[in-house]
C-alpha positions in Angstrom: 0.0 0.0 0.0 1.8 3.6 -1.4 1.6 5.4 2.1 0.4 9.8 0.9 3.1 12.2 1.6 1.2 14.2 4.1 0.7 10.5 6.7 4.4 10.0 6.1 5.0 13.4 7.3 2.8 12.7 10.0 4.3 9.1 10.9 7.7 10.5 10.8 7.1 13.7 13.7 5.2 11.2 15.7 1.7 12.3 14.8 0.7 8.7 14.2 2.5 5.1 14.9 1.2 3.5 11.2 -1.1 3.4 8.7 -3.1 0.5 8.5 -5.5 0.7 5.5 -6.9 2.9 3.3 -11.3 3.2 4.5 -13.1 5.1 1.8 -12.3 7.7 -0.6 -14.8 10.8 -1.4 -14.9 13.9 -3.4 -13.3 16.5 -1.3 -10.7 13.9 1.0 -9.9 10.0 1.2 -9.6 8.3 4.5 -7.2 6.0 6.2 -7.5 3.8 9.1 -4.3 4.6 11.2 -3.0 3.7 14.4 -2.1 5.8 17.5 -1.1 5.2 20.9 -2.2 1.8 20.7 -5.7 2.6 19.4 -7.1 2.8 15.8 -8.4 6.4 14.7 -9.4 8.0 11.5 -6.8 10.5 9.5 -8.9 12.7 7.2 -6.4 13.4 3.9 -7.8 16.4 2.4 -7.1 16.2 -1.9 -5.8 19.1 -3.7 -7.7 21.7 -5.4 -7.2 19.9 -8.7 -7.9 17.0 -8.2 -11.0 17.5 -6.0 -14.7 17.2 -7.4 -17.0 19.7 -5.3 -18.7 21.9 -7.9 -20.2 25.5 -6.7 -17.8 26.3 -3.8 -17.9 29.8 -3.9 -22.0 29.0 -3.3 -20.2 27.8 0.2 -17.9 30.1 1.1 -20.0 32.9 1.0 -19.8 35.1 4.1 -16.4 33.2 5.5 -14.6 35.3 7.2 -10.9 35.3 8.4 -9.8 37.2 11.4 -6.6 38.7 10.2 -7.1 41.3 8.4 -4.1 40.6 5.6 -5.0 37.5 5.0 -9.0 38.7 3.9 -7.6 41.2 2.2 -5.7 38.7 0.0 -8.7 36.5 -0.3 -10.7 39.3 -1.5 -8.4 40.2 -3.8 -7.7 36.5 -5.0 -3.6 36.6 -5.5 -1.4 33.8 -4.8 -1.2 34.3 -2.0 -4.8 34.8 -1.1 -6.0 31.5 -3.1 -3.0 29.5 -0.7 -5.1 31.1 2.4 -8.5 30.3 0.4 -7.0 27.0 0.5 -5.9 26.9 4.0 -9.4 27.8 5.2 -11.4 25.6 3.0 -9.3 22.2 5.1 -9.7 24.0 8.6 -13.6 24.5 8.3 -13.9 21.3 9.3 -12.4 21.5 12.5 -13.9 24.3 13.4 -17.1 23.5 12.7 -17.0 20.1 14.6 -15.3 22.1 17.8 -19.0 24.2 17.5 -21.2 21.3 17.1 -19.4 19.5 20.0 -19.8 22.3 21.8 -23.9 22.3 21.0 -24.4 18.9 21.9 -24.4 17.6 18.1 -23.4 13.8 17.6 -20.1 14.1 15.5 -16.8 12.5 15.5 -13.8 13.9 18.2 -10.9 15.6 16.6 -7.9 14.9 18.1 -5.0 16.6 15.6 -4.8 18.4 12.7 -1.2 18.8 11.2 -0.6 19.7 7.5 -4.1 19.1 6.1 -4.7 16.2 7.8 -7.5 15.7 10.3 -6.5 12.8 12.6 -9.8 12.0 14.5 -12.4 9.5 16.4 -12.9 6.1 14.7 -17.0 5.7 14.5 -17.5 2.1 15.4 -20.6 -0.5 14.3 -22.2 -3.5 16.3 -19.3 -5.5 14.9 -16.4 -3.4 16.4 -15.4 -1.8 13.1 -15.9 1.2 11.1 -19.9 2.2 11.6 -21.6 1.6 8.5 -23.4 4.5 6.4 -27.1 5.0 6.2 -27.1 4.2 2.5 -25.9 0.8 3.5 -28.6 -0.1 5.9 -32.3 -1.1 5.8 -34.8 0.0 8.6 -38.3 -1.3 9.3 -41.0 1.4 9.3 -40.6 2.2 12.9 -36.9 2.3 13.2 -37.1 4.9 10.3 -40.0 6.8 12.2 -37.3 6.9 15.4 -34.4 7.9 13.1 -35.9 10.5 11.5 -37.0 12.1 14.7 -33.5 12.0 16.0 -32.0 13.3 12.7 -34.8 16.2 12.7 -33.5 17.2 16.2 -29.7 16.8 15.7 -30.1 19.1 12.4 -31.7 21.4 14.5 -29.0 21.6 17.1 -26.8 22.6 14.0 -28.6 25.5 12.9 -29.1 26.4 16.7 -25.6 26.4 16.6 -25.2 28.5 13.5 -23.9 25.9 11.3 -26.0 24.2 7.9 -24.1 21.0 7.0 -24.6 22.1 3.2 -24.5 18.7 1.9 -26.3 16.2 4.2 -27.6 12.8 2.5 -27.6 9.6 3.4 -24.2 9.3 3.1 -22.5 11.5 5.8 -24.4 9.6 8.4 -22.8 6.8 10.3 -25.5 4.0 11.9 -23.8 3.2 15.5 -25.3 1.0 18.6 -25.8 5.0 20.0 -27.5 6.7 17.3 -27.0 8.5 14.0 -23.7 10.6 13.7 -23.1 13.4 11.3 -19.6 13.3 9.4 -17.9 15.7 6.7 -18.1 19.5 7.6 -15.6 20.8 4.8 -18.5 22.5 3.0 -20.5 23.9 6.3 -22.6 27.0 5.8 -22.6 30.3 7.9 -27.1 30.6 8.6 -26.4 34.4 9.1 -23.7 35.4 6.3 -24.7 33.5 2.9 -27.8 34.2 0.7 -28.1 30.5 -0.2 -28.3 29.7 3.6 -32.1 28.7 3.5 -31.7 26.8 0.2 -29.3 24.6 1.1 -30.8 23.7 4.7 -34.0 23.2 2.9 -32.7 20.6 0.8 -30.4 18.8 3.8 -33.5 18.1 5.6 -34.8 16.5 2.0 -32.3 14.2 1.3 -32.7 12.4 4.9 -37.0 12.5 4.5 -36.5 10.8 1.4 -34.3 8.7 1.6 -36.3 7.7 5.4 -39.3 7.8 3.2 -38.2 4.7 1.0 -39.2 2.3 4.4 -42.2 4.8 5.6 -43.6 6.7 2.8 -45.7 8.9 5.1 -42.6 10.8 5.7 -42.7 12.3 2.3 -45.2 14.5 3.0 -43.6 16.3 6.2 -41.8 19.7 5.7 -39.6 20.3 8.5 -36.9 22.2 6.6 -39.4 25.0 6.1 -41.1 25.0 9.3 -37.6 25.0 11.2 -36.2 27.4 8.9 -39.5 30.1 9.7 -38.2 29.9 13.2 -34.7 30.7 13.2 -35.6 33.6 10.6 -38.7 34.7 13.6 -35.5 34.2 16.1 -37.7 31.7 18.1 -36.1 28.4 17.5 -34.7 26.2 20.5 -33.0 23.1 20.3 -36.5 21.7 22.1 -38.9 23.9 20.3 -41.6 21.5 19.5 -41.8 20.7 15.3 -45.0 19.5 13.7 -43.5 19.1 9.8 -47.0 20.8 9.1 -46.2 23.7 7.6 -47.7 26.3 4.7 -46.0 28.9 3.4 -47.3 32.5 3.7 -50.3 33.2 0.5 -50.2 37.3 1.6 -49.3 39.1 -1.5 -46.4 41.8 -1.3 -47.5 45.5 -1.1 -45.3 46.8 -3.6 -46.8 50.7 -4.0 -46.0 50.5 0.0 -42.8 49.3 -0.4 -41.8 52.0 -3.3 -43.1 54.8 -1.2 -41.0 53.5 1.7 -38.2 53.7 -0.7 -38.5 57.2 -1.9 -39.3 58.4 1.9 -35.4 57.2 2.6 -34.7 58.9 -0.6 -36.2 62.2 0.3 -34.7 62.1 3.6 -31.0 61.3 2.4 -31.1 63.9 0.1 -32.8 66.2 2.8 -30.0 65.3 4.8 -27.5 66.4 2.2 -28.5 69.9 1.9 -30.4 69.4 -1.6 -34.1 71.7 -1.7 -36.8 68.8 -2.2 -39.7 70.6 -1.4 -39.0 72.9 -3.4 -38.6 70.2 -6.3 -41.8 68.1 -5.2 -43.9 71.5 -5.5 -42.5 72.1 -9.1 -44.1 68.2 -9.7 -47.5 68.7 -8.1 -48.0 72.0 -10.2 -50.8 71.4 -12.8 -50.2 70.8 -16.4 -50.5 74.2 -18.7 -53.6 74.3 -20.8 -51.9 73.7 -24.2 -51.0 70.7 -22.9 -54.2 69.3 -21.1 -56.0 70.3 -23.9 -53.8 68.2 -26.5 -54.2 65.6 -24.1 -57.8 65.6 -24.3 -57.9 66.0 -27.5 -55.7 63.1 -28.2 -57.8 61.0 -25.6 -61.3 62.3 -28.1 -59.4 61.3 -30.7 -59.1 58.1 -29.4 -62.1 57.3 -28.2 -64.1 56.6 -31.5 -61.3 54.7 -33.5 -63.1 51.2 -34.8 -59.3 49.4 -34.1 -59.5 45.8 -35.6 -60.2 42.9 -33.0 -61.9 45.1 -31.0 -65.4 44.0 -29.6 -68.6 46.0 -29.4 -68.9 46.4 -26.4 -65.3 48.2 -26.4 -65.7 50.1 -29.3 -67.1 54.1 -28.8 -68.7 56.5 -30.8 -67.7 57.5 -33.9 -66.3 61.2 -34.0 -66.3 63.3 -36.8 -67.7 62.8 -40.5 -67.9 59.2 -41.5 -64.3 58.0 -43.5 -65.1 57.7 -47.6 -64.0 54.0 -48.7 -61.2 53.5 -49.6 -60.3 52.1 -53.2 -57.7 49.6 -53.5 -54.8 50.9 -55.8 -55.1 50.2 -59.2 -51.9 48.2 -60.6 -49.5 50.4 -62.9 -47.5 48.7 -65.8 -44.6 48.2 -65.5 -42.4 50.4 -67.6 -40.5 48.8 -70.5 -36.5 48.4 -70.3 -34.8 50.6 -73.2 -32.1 48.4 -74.9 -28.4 48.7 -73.8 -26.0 50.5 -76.3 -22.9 49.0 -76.0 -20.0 51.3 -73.9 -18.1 53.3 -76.9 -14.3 51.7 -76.9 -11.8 53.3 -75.3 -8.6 54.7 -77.2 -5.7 52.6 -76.7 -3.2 54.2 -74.4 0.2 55.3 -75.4 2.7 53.7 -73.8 4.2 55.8 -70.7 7.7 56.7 -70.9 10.5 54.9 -69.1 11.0 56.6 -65.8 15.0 55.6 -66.1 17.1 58.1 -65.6 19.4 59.1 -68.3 23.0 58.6 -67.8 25.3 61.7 -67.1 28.3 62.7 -69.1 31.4 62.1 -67.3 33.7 65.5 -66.3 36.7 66.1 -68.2 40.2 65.8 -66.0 41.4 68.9 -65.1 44.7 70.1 -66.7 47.9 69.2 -64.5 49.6 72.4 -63.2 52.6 73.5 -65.0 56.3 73.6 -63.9 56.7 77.0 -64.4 56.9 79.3 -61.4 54.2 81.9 -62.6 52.1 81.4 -65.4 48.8 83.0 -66.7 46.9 80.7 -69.1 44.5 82.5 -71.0 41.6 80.1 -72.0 41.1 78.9 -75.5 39.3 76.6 -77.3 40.5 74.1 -80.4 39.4 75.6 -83.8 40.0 72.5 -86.0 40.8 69.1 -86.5 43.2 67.2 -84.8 46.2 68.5 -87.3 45.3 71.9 -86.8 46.4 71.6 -82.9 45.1 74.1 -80.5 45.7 77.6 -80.1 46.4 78.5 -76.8 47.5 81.9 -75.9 50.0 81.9 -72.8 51.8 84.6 -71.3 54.8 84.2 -69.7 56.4 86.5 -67.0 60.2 86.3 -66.6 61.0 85.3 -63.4 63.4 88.1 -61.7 64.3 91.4 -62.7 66.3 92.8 -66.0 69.5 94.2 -65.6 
């Protein structure tokens, strides 16, 4: 058997002596039968976020709150390290929520340690001395199913006493033992006073246990305890004795709503009063009457109305006629159509003359300049060749003598 990291961990500081066997495997953890001090106990492995199954969890977390204040920052705010603390949370709700219900009086399993995501706890046992079996895995006569819904109805009503909603209660997070029912798995608990899906969900955890009761008593199908118990709590009159019929009808009073939207703009009026605006001034410009131009185009309009003969309408919804009776009309006579004039054919085009190349032309090449003579002063006076090559060049050059004459 491959031993997980996180019971290694915990074999190795002395958490736990051994692992004996793996005991059943779920969507949100799997759990192993280990061995401590002697005595066998349960160690609660709680999976990863990717590899866990529980769909709708931000349904759950809804109104969790953390008591430092960096750390609900970060959750708020979702960064790493606020989904590591998201994490964190999601594996201690468990324990905290079994430490309540303990507290309350609630049937559920004793923790005992909870090092690195792993809840080492009580071992539920059966008639046999092993693991308690689940209420799936059991069959009831009609009266042990009367008696074990009545004790489920009052331990679920301990919970929400207690300000906890299991949030996923069915038939199989209860364990059947010698002693009665007990309620497992608390990963996924609900806060009754911070989350707007509270009465939803405890609604349908009462369900799932009358229904599945109601397979060996069918009578209990028509009881509505989640309701009744629910009204309670809201009225803030529910005990963990208060007496529960499972008769119960929902309220058939229809909402005021014009009382309700002049509620509204009273708080309205008053906020803005508060705020230094003028609103009776503003409500006096409102209740002023209409100007006559305009209540008498209204009543016009309405007279106008009145008489129309609107198709559909009945007899006894259709009024007098005003005005001179309407002429029939004649349907539209039908035009011809006019005829298509023939298409000349488009006149052809000149052919184009072909552009001119865009190259550009090449440039002559400079002459070399003349080398400079020997001579210590010259003045060349420019000339240009006035024949053929035989004829030479006349040049006319005048030379200075260097120095003076003597």
């Amino acid at each position: 058997m491959k031993i997980p990291e996180r019971l290694a961990a915990l074999e190795a500081i002395g958490a736990i002596d051994g692992v004996v066997r793996p005991l059943m495997s779920g969507k949100e953890a799997a759990v192993y039968l280990v061995e401590t001090r002697g005595e066998l106990r349960v160690a609660k492995v709680y999976k990863e976020a990717s590899r866990r199954s529980f769909q709708h969890r931000a349904e759950y977390t809804e109104g969790r709150k953390v008591r430092n204040s960096r750390q609900q920052r970060a959750i708020d705010k979702k960064s790493k390290y606020g989904r590591e603390e998201i994490e964190s949370a999601w594996r201690s709700a468990e324990v905290d929520a079994i430490w309540k219900l303990r507290a309350a009086g609630v049937r559920v399993p004793e923790p005992y340690d909870f090092v690195e995501g792993v809840l080492v706890m009580e071992l539920i046992r059966g008639w046999d001395g092993g693991p308690a079996p689940r209420l799936v895995d059991v069959d009831f006569t009609p009266d042990e199913a009367r008696d074990l819904h009545r004790i489920l109805v009052r331990e679920v009503c301990k919970m929400l006493c207690a300000g906890v909603i299991h949030g996923d209660l069915s038939d199989f997070n209860v364990l059947i033992t010698p002693e009665g029912p007990v309620i497992i798995d608390f990963p996924q608990w609900v806060d009754p006073s911070g989350n707007l899906s509270a009465r939803k969900l405890f609604v349908r955890d009462m369900d799932n246990v009358t229904s599945f009761l109601a397979r060996f008593l069918p009578s209990l199908a028509d009881t509505r305890f989640g309701p009744e118990m629910w009204s309670l709590y809201e009225k803030g009159t529910l005990l963990p004795d208060s007496p529960l019929t499972g008769r119960w009808r929902g309220s058939e009073r229809q909402a005021n709503v014009s009382r309700v939207v002049d509620e509204i703009q009273a708080a309205e009026r008053d906020h803005r009063r508060r705020m230094g605006e003028d609103v009776e001034a503003e409500e006096e410009v409102e209740a002023r009457p209409a100007p006559r131009k305009r209540a008498r185009r209204q009543s016009e309009t309405e007279a106008f109305f009145e008489g129309l003969d609107w198709r559909g309408a009945g007899d006894a919804t259709k009024g007098p006629r005003c005005g001179p009776p309407r002429a029939p009309v004649e349907p539209p006579r039908p035009q011809a159509r006019p005829r298509a004039r023939p298409r000349t054919p488009a006149p052809s085009l000149p052919a184009r003359k072909p552009r001119p190349s865009l190259k550009p032309r090449p440039r002559p090449r400079p002459s070399p300049r003349p080398r400079a003579s020997s001579l210590p002063a010259t003045a060349v006076a420019r000339g240009r060749p006035s024949g053929g090559a035989g004829a030479g060049a006349r040049v006319a050059v005048a030379v200075a003598v260097a120095g003076p004459q003597g």
